[in-house]
N, C-alpha and C positions, 0 to 999 in steps of 0.2 A: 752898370745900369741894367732894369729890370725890364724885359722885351715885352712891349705890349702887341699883339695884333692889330694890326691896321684894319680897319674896313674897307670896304671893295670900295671901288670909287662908283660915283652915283648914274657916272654912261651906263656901267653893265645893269646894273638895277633898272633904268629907264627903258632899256631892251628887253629884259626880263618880261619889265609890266607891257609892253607893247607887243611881244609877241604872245602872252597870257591873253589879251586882250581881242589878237587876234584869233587864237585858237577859240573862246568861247563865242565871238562872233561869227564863225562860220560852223560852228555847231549851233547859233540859233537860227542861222538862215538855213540850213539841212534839215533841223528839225521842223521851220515853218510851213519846206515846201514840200516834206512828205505829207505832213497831216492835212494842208489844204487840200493836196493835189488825190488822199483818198478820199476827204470829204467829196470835193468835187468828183470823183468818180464814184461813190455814191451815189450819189445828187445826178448822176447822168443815166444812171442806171433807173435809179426812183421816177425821175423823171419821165426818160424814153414810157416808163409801165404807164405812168401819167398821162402823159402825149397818147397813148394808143388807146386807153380808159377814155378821155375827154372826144377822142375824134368818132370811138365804136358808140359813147351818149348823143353825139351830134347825129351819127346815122341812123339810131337808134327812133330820134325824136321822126323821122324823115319816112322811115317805119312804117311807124303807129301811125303816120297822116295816110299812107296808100294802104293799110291794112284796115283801120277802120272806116275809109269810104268802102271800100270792099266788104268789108262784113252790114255795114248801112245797106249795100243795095240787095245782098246774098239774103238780109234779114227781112227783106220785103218779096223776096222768091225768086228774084231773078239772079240767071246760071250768072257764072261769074264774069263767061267768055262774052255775055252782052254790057257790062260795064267798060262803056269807049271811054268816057270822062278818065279813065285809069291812067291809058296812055298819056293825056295830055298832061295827068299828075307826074306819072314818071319824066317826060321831056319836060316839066319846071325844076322837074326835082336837077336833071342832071345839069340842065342849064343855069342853076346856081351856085355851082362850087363846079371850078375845071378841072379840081384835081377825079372829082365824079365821073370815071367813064361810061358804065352804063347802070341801068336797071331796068329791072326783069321782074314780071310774074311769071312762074311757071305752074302750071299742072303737075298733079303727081303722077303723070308721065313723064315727065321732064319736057313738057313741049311749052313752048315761051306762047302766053298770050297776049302779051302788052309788055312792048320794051322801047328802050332808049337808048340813045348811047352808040359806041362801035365796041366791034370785038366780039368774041364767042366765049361762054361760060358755061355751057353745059357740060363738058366733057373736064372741067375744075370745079364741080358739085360735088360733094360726097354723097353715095347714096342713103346713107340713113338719114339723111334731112327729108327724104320724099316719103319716109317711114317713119313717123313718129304718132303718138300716142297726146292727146291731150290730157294734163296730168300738173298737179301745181309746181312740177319741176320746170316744165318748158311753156308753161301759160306766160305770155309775154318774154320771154322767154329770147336773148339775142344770141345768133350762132355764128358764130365766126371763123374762117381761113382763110390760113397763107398761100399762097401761091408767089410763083416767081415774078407775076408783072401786076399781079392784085390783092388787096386786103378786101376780102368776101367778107359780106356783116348781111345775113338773112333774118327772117323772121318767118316762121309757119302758118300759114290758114288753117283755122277751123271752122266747120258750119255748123248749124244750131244742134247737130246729134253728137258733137265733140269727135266729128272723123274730119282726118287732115283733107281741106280740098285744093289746096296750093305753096306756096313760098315764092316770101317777095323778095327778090338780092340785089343788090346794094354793091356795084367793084369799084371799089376807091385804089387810085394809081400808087403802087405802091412805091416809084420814084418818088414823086410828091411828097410819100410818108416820110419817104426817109433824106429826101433833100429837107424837109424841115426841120428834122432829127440833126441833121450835121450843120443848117444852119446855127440851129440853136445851142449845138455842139459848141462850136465856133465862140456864140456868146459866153456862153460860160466859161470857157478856155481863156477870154479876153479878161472877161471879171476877177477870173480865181488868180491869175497874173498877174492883174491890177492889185489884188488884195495880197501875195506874194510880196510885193515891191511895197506896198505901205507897210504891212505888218513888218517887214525888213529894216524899211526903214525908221520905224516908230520903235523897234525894239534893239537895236544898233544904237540910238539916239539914248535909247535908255541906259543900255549897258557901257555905253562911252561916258556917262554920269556919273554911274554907279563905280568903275573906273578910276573916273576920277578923283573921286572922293576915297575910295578905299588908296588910292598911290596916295592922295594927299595923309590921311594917317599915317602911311607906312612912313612916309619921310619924315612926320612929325616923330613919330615914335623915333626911326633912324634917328633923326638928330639930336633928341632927349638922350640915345646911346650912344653916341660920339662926345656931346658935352662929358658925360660920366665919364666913357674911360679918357676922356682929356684932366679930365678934374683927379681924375686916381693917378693919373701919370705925373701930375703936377705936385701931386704928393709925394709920391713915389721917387721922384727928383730929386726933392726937396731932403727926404730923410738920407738919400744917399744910398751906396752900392751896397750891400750884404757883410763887408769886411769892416767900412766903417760904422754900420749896426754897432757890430757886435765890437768892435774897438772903446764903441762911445758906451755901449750897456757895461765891458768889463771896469771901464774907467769910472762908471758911476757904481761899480760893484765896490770897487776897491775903497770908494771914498765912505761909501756906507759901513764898510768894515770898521777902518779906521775910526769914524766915529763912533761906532759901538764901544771901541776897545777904550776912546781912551772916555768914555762915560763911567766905563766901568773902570777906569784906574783913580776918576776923581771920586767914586762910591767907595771903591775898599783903600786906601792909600797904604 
């Protein structure tokens, strides 16, 4: 008998495809949740600039309301220091938004003439704010600093000879900035997790399809290849072991001889 190879039996194959399966599943959830999780740190980054952009236009707007009643009164000749309405603009102003501690007009001495708020901000001024040039760099112009318990957002006074006669500031609580930075933080972390766990799931769901269908070829195919070498074995069987081959070829040699010879004894007699 002629030894045919057996094929594996279809446990080890069924293990094969499931740990394949497993391997490619956990390189798409690795791969998911690095690219969200840079996206999303991105997007925290873009953002925070954003957050800090949208809140220095909101102070911004807050500004231009006490800088031009100030230049309305400056532009009818009175000093700046007799504009009281100022005051009562800065305490609306700071009484509507709490994260708002104070605001300030100052002189360019640095001496406050209309404020609101608590807290001390002169000695957190820089002094080139109380020295500036009017000029189309810093006409309208929003100046902004860090400090450790304030986000400072000023604006400069000019009077009608374009010499600096003041600056208006603006200290937004810089907890508040940034407890809303980490709340929002938070959101995001909860979303990009959220969308972690669906994409996981939506592409696991996939790939166990895909899975399946590629194991169900495989088996088709296997079993197309098991019929065959059953079908060559059955052959194989059939004609017998290598010795009675070659038993049965010399026997049908011999008999072909024979008849040759005696064809040609009834040809020549």
């Amino acid at each position: 008998m002629v030894a045919v190879p057996s094929t594996p039996p279809k446990k080890g194959r069924s293990e094969q495809g499931r740990s394949l399966a497993g391997r490619l599943g956990l390189t798409l959830v690795f791969v998911l949740l690095f690219s969200i999780s840079l996206s999303a740190l991105l997007a925290y980054f873009n953002f925070e600039k954003r957050h800090r952009e949208l809140i220095s236009s909101r102070l911004q707007v807050m500004l231009d309301e006490v800088r031009l009643g100030i230049d309305y009164g400056t532009g009818l000749g009175l000093p700046m220091s007799s504009l009281t309405e100022t005051n009562e603009q800065l305490i609306a102003l700071v009484s509507r938004d709490e994260a708002l501690e104070k605001a300030v007009v100052y002189s360019t001495l640095k001496q406050p003439l209309f404020q609101a708020g608590s807290g001390v901000l002169t000695a957190s001024l820089p002094d080139m704010w109380f020295d500036l040039a009017r000029n189309e760099h810093n006409t309208g112009r929003l100046l902004i600093h860090e400090t450790e318990r304030y986000l400072l957002v000023a604006e400069p006074l000019f009077n009608t000879f374009d010499i600096q006669s003041g600056l208006v500031v603006i200290a937004y609580s810089r907890a508040a900035y940034q407890a809303e930075n980490f709340s929002l933080l938070k959101q995001q972390a909860l979303q990009s997790g959220m969308g972690v766990i669906l994409s996981a799931v939506i592409g696991l769901l996939l790939l166990w399809l895909m899975m399946r269908r590629l194991r169900q070829q495989i088996l088709r195919l296997s079993g197309n290849l098991d019929r065959q070498l059953n079908r060559e074995k059955v052959v194989l069987d059939r004609l017998g072991t290598p010795d009675e081959l070659e038993t049965r070829f010399q026997l049908l040699h011999d008999r072909v001889q024979e008849a040759q010879q005696t064809s040609s004894t009834d040809r020549h007699p």
